[in-house]
C-alpha positions as CSV (number, residue, x, y, z in Angstrom):
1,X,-15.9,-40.2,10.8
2,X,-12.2,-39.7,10.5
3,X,-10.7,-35.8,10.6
4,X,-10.6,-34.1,7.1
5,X,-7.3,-33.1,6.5
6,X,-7.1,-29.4,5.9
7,X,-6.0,-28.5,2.6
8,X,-4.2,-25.3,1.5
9,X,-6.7,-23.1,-1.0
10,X,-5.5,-22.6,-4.5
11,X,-4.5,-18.8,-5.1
12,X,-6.2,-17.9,-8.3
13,X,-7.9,-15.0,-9.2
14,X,-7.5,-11.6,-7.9
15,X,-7.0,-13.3,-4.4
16,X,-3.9,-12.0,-2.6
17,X,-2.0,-13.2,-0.4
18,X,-1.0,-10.8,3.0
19,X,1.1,-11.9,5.7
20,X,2.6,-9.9,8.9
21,X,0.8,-8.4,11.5
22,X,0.9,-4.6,10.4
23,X,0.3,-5.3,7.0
24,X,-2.9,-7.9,7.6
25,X,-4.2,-5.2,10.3
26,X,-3.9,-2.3,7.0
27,X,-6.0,-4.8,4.7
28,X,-8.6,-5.7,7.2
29,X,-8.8,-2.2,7.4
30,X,-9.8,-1.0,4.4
31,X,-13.0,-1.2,3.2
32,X,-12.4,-1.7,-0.2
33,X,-11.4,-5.2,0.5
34,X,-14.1,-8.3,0.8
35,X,-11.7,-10.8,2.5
36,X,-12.0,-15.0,2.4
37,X,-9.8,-16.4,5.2
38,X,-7.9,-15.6,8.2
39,X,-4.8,-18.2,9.3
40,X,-3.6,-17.6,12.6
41,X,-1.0,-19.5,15.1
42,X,-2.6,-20.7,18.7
43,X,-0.1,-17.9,20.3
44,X,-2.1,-15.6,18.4
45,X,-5.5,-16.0,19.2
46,X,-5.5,-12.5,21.1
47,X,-5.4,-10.7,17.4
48,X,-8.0,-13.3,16.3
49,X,-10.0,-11.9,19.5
50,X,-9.3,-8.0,18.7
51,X,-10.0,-8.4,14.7
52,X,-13.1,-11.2,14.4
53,X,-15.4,-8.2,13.6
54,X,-12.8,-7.7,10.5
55,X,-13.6,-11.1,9.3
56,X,-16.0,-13.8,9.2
57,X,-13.7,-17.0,8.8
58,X,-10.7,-17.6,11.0
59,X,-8.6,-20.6,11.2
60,X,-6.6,-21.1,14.3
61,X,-3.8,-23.5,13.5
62,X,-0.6,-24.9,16.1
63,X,2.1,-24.4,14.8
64,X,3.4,-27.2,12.8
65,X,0.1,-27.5,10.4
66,X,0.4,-23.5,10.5
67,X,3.7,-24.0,9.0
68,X,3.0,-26.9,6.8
69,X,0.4,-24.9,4.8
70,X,2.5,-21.5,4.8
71,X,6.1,-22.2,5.2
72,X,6.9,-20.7,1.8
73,X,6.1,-17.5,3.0
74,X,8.7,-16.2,5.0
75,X,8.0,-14.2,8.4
76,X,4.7,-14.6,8.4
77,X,4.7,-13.2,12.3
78,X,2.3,-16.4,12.3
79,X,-0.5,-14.4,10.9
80,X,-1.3,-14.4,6.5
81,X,-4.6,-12.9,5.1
82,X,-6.7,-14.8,2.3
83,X,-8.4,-11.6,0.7
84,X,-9.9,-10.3,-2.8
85,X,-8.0,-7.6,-4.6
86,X,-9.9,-4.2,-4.7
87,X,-10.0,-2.3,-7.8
88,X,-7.4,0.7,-8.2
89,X,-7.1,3.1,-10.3
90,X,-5.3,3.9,-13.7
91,X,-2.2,6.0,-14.0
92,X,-4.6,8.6,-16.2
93,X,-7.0,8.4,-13.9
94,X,-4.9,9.2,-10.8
95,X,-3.2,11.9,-12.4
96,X,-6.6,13.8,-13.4
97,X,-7.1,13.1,-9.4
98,X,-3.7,14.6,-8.4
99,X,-3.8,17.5,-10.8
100,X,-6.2,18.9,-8.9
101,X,-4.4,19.8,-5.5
102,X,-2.1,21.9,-5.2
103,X,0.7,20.2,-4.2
104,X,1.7,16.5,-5.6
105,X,4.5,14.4,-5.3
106,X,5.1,11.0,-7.0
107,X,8.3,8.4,-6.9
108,X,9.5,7.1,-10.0
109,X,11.7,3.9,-9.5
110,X,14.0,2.6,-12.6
111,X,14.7,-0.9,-12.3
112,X,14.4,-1.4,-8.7
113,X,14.0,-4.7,-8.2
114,X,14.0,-5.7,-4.2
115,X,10.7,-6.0,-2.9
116,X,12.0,-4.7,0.5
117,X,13.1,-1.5,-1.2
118,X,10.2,-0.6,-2.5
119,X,8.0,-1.8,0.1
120,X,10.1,0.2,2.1
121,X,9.8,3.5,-0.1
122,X,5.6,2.9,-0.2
123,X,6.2,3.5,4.2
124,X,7.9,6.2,3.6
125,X,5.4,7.6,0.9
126,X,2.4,6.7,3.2
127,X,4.0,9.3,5.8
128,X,5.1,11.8,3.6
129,X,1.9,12.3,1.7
130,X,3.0,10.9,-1.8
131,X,0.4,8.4,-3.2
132,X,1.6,7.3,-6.2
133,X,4.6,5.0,-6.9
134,X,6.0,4.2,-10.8
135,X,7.7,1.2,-12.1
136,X,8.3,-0.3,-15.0
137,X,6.2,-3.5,-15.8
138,X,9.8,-5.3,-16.7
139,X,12.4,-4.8,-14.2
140,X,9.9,-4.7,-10.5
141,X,8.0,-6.7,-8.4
142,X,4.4,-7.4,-8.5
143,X,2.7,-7.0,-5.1
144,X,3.2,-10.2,-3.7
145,X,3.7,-11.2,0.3
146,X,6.7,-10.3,0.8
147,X,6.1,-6.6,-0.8
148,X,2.8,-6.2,1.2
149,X,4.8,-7.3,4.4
150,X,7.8,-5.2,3.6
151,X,5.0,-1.9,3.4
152,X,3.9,-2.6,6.4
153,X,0.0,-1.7,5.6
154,X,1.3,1.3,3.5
155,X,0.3,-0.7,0.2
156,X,-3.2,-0.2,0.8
157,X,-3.2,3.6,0.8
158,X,-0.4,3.9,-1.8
159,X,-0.9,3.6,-5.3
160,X,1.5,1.1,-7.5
161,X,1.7,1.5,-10.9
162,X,3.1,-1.2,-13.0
163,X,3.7,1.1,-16.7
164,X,4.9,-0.5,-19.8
165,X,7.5,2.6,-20.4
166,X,8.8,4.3,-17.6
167,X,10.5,7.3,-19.7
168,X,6.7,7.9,-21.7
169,X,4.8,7.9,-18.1
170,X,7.2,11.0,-16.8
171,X,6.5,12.7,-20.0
172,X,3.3,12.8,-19.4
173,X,2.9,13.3,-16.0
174,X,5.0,16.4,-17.0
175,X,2.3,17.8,-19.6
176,X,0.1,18.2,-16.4
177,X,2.8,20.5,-15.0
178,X,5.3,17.7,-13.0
179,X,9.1,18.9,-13.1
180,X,10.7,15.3,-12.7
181,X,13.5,15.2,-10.4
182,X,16.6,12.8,-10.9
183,X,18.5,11.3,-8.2
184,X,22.3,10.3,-8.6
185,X,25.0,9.7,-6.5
186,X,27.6,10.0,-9.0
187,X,26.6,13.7,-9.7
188,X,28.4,16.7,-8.4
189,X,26.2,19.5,-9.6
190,X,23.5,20.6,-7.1
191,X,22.4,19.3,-3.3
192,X,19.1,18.5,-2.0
193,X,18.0,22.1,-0.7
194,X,16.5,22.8,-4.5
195,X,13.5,24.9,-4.7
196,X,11.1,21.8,-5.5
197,X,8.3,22.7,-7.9
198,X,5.1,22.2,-6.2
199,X,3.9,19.0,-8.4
200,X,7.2,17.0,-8.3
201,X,8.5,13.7,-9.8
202,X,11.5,12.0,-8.1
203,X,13.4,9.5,-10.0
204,X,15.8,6.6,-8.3
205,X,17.6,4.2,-10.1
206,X,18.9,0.7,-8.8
207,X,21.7,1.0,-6.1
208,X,24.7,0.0,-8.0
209,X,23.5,0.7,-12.0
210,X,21.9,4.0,-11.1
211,X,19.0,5.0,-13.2
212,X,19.0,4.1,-17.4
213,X,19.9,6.8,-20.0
214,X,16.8,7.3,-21.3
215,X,15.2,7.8,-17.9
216,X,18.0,10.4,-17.0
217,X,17.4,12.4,-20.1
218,X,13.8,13.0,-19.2
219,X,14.9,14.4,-16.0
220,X,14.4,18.3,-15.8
221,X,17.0,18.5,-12.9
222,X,19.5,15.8,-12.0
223,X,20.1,16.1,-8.0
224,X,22.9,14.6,-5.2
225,X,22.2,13.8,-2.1
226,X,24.4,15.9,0.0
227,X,26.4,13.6,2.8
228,X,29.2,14.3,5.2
229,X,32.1,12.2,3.8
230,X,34.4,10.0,6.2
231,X,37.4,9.0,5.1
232,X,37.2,5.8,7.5
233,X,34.5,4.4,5.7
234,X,34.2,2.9,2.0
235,X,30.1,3.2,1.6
236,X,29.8,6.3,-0.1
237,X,26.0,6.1,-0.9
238,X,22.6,5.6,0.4
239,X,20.3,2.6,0.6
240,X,17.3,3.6,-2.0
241,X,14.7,3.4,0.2
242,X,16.7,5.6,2.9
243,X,17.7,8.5,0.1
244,X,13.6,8.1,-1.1
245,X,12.8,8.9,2.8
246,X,15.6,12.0,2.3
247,X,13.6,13.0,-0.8
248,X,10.4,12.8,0.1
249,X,10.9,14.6,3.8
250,X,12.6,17.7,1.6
251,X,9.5,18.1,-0.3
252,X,7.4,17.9,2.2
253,X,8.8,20.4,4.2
254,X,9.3,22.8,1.3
């Protein structure tokens, strides 16, 4: 009987896709998750080894057919996840949940776009304590791959929240007692060593546009990043995700 040729799975449902090492290790991780399928490269099989109690079915593929059936994704670090969605929960929901401790931050992000940004802010939340990240359903990223990837396991722990208006979710948030912090580069008026309220919203626009109007007007305090200025060198401002890290370490030392 000839060799069935392996055929890639259709990705319908609430099945997501997970690729890179850190980020696949985080899903297997977490118990919310039921998983399907584990692909793996030949020069892996030592992960397959350390995680088969994670999982029930793993594939071990060479290299070419491990290519063929996932070279869209890009670095995949020879290693992508087949798994089931687990169910999070609602913005009102994890705001009755926050309002409860005493001390809460949450990021805001206004059009930010780049899944590597904001996989790179949900790290950064992950190790600063901050659960919750905001977008706005129109202008970011669902988590795909490449955003899961890019968090590097930190989207399982972090909460994303995809809002239809980004101005009306910060108004509420600050009826539970949130003083929403604005971040611009292009303002003058006060530096980062702010006495931070202990429930705290910080609010970042896109690198280049900044954040809308609207979003800025909701803002109870707009704040710069203070830098040391060199006259040698034309960047003036901070990659998103690294002035998020800036934020976030400020309120959590405060």
């Amino acid at each position: 009987m000839p060799k069935k040729k392996y055929q890639k799975p259709n990705n319908t449902g609430k099945i997501q896709i997970i690729c890179g090492l850190h980020a696949v290790r985080a899903a297997l991780l977490n118990s919310k998750r039921t998983h399907e399928e584990l692909y793996i490269t030949e020069n892996n099989r030592q992960i397959a080894e350390n995680i088969r109690t994670k999982i029930q079915k793993i594939t071990i593929l060479d290299q070419k057919e491990f290519k063929k059936i996932h070279g869209e994704i890009k670095s995949t670090q020879g290693i992508v996840l087949r798994t089931n969605d687990f169910e999070r929960p609602s913005l009102q929901q994890f705001i009755k949940k926050e309002n409860a401790k005493d001390k809460s931050v949450l990021l805001a992000l206004d059009q930010i776009t780049d899944p590597q940004n904001i996989g790179s802010i949900m790290r950064s939340c992950a190790l600063f304590n901050c659960t919750g990240v905001i977008v706005a359903k129109d202008n970011a990223p669902d988590l795909t791959a490449s955003l899961y990837k890019a968090a590097s396991g930190a989207a399982e722990v972090v909460n994303y929240f995809k809002v239809t208006n980004l101005k009306r979710s910060i108004s509420e948030l600050k009826k539970y007692g949130y003083w929403a912090y604005g971040f611009d580069s292009s303002n003058d008026s006060k530096s980062v060593n702010v006495n931070f309220s202990k429930k705290a919203i910080l609010v970042f626009g896109s690198e280049g546009k900044g954040m809308r109007e609207l979003v800025k007007k909701e803002c109870d305090e707009i704040i710069k990043l203070k830098m040391q200025k060199n006259s040698n060198y034309m960047i003036d401002s901070l990659n998103v995700s690294n002035a998020a890290s800036i934020a976030l370490y400020e309120f959590y030392k405060s």
